[in-house]
DOMI-762062 format. One line per 2 residues: number of its first residue (from 0); their letters; for each residue x, y, z of N, C-alpha, C. Coordinates in nm, 4 decimals. Atoms other than C-alpha are relative to their C-alpha. Example, Ala and Ser with C-alpha at 12.3 -4.5 7.8 and 13.67 -1.06 7.14 Angstrom:
<sites>
0> AS> 0.0890,-0.1190,0.0000,1.2300,-0.4500,0.7800,0.0900,0.1200,0.0000 | -0.0820,-0.1190,-0.0060,1.3670,-0.1060,0.7140,-0.0770,0.1090,0.0730
</sites>
This chain:
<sites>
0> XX> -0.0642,0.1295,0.0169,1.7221,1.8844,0.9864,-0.1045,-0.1096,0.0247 | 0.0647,0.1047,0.0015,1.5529,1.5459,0.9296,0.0159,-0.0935,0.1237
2> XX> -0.0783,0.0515,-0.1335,1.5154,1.3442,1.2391,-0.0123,-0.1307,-0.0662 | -0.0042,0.1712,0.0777,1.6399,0.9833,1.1492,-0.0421,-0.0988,0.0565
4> XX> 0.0310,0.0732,-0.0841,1.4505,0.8112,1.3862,-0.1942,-0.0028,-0.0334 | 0.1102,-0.0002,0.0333,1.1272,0.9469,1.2524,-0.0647,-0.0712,-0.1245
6> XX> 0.0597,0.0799,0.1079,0.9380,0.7073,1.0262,-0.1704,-0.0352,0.0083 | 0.1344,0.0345,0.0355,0.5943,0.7202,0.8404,-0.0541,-0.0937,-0.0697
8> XX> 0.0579,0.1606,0.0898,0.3685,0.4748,0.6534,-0.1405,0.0581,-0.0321 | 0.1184,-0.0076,0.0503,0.0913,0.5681,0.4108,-0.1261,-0.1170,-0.0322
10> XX> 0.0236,0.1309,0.0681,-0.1589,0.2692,0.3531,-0.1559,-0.0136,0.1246 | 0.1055,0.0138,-0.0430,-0.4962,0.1298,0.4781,0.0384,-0.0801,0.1196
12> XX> -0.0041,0.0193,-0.1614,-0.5216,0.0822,0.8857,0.0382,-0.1551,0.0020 | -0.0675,0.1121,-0.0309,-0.4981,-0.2561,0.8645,0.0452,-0.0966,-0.0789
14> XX> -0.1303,0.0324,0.0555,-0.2090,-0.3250,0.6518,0.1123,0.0140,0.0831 | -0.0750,-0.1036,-0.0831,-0.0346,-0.0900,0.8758,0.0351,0.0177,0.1471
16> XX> 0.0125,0.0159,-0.1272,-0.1102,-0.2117,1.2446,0.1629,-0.0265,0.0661 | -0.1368,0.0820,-0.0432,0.2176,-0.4178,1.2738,0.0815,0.1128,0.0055
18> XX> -0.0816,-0.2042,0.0273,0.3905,-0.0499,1.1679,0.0104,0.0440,0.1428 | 0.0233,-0.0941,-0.0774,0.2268,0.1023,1.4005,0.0411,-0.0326,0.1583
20> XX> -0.0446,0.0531,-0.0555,0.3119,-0.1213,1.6900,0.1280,0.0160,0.0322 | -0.1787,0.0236,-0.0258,0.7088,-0.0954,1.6238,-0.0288,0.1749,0.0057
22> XX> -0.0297,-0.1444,-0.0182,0.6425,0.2764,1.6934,-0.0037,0.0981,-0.1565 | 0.0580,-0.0797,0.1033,0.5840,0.4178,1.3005,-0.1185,0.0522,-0.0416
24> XX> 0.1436,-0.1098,0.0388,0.3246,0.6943,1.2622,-0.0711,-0.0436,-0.1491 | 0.0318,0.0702,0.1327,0.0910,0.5331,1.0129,-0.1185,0.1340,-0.0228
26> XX> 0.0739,-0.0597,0.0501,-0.1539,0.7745,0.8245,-0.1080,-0.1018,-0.1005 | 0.0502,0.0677,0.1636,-0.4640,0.6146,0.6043,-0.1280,0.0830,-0.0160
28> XX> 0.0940,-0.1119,0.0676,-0.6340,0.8834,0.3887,-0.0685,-0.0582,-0.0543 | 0.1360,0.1090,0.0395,-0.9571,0.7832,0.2671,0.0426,0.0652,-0.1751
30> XX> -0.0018,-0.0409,0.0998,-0.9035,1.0076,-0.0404,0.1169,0.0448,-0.0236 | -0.1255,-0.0604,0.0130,-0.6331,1.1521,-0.2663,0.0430,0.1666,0.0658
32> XX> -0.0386,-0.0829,-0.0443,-0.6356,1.4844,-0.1255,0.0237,-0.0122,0.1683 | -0.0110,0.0654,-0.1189,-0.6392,1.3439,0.1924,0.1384,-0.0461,0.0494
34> XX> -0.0350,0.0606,-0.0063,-0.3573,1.1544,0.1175,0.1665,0.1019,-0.0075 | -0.1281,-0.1064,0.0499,-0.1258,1.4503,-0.0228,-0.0095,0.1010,0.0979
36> XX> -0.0112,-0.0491,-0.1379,-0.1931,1.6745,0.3006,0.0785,-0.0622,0.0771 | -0.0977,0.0416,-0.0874,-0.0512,1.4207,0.4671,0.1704,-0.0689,-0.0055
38> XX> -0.1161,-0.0438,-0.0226,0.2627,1.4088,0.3085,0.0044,0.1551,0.0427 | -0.0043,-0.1581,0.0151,0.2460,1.8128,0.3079,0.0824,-0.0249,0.1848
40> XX> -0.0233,-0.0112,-0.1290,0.2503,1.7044,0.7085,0.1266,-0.0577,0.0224 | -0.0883,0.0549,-0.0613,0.5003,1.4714,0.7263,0.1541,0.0610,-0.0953
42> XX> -0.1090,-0.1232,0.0470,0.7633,1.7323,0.5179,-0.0020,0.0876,0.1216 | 0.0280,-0.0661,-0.0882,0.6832,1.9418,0.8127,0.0246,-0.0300,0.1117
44> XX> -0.0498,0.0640,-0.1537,0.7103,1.7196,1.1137,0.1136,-0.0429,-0.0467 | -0.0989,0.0482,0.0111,1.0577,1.6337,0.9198,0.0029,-0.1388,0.0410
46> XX> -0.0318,0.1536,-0.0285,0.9857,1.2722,0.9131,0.1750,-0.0338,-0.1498 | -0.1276,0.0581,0.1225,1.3277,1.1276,0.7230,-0.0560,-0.1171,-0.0677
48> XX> 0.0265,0.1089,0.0621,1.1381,0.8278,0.5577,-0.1624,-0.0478,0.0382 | 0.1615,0.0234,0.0379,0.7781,0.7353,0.4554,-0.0363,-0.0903,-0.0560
50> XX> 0.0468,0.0642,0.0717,0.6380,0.4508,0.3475,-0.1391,0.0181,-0.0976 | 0.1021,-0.0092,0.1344,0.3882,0.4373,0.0747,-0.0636,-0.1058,-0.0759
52> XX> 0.0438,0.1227,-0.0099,0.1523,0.1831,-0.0140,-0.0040,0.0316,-0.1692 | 0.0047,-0.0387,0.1120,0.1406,0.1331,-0.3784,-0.1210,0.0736,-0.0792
54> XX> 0.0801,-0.0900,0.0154,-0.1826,0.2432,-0.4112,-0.0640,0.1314,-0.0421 | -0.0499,-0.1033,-0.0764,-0.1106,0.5380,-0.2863,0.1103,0.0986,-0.0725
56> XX> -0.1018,-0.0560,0.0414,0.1844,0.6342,-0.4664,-0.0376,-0.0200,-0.1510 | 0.0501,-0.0046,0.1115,0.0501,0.6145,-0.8518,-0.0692,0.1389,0.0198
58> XX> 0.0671,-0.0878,-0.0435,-0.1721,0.8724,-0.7012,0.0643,0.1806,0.0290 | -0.0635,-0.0762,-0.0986,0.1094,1.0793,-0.5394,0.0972,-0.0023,-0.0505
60> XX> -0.1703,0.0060,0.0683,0.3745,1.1051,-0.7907,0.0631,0.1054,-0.0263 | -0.0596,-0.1560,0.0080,0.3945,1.4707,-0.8582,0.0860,0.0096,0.1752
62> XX> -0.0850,0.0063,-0.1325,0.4555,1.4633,-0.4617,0.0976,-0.0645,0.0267 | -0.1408,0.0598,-0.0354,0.7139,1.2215,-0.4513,0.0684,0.0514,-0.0969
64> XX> -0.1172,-0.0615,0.0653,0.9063,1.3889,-0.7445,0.0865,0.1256,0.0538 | -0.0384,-0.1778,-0.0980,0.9308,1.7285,-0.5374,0.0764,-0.0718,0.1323
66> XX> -0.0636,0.0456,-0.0574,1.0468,1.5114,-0.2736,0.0956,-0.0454,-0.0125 | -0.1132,0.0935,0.0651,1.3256,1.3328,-0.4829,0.0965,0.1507,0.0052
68> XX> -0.1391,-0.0187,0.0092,1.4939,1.6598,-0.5228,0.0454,0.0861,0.1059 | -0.0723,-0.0314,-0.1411,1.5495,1.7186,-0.1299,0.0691,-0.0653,0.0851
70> XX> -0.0977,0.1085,-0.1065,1.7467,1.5715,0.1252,-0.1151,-0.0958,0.0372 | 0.1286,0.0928,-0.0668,1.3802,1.4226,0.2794,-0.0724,0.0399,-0.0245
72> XX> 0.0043,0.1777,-0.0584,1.1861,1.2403,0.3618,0.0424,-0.0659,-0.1495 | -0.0322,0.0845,0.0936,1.2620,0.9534,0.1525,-0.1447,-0.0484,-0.0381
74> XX> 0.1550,0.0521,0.0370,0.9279,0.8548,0.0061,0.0285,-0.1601,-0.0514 | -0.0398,0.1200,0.0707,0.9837,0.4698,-0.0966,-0.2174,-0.0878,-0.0123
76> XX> 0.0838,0.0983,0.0186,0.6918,0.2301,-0.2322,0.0032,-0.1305,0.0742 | -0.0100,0.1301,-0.0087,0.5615,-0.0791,-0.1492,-0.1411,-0.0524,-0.0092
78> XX> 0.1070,0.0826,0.0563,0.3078,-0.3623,-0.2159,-0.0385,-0.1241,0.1508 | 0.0374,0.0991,-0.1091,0.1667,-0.6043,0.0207,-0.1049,-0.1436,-0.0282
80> XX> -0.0441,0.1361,0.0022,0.0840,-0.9815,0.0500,-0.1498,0.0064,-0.1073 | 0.1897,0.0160,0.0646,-0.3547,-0.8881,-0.0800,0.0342,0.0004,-0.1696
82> XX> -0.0187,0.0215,0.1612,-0.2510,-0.8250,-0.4547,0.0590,-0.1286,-0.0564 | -0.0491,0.0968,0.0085,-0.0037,-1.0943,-0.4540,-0.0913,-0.1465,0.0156
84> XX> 0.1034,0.0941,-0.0605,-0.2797,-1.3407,-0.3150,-0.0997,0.0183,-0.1051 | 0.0815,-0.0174,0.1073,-0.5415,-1.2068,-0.5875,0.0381,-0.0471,-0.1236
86> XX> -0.0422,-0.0001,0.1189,-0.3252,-1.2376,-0.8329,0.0479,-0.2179,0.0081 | -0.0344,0.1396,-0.0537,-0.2357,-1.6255,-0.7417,-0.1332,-0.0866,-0.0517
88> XX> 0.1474,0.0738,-0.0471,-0.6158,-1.7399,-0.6871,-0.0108,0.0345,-0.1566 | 0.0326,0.0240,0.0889,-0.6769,-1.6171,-1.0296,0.0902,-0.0988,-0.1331
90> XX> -0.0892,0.1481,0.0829,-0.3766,-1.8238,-1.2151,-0.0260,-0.1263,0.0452 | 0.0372,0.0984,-0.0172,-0.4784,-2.1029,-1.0018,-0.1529,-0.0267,-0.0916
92> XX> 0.1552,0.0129,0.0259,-0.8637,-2.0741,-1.0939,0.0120,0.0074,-0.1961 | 0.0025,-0.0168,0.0945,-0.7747,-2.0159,-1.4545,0.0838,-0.1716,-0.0210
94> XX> -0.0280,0.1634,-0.0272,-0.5528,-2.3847,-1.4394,-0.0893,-0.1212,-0.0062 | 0.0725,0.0797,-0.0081,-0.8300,-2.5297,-1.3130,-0.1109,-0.0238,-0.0717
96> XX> 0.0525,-0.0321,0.1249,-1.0239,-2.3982,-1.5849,0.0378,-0.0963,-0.1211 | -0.0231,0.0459,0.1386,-0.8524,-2.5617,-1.8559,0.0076,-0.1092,0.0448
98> XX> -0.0541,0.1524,-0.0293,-0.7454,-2.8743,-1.6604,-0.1402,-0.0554,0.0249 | 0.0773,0.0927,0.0279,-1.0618,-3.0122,-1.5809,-0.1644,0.0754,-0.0678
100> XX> 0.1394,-0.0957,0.0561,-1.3207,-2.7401,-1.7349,-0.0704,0.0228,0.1141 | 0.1377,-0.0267,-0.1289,-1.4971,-2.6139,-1.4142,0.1006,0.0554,0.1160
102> XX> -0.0701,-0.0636,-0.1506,-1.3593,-2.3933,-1.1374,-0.0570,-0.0362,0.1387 | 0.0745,0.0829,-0.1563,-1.5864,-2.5915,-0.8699,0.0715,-0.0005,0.1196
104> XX> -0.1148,0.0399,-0.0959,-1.2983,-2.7040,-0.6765,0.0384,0.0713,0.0572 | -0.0900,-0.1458,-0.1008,-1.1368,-2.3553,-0.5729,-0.0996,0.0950,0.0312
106> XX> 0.0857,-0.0878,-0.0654,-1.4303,-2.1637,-0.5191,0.0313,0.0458,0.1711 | -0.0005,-0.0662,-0.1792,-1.3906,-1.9296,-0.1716,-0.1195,-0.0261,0.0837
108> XX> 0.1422,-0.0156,-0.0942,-1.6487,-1.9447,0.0887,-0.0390,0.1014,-0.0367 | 0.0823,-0.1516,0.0222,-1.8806,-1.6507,0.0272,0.0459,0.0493,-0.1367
110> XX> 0.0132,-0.0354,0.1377,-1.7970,-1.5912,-0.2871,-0.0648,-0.0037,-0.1188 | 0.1465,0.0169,0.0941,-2.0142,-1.4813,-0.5982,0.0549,-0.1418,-0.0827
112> XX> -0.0349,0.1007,0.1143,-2.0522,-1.8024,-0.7620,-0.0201,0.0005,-0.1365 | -0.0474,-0.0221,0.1652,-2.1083,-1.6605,-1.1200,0.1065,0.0541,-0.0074
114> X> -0.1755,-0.0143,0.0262,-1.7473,-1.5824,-1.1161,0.0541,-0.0981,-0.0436
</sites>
């Protein structure tokens, strides 16, 4: 039986801190086989629910289908704030592109400036 109290989280260490804090066992595999062991583990320690960074789960889809047709864990996706933020800076920087011809203005600190 699944214990319902047990909850994992696949994803890079520090995405995952805050997780790990409220008491969820976070795993971050450097590689894909890495990554599919450690579901293998957490079928095993009967975690009932796993998070999954999206990453992560493109990677790991044969594994979450074999998982879909058991009671557990629940394998669910998710995305976090860094793509969302990438994806922003470049619609802004492309704006500023057309609006006054020159991305000068939004440039990052440290960033390559032939970009």
């Amino acid at each position: 039986m699944f214990s319902f109290d047990k909850i994992a989280a696949v994803g890079d260490a520090d995405l995952l801190f805050g997780l790990r804090a409220l008491g969820v066992k976070v795993f971050s595999p450097r590689e894909v086989n890495e990554a599919r062991r450690v579901l293998e583990r957490i079928d095993k320690e009967k975690f009932a629910l796993c998070l999954v960074h999206q990453d992560w789960l493109q990677a790991m889809s044969e594994e979450k289908k074999a998982f879909g047709k058991k009671f557990g864990p629940v394998i669910v996706g998710f995305s976090d704030y860094r793509t969302l933020a990438d994806t922003v800076e470049k619609m802004v920087k492309k704006m500023a592109v057309r609006a006054t011809g020159s991305d000068a203005l939004i440039k990052g600190k440290g960033k390559d400036e032939s970009s």
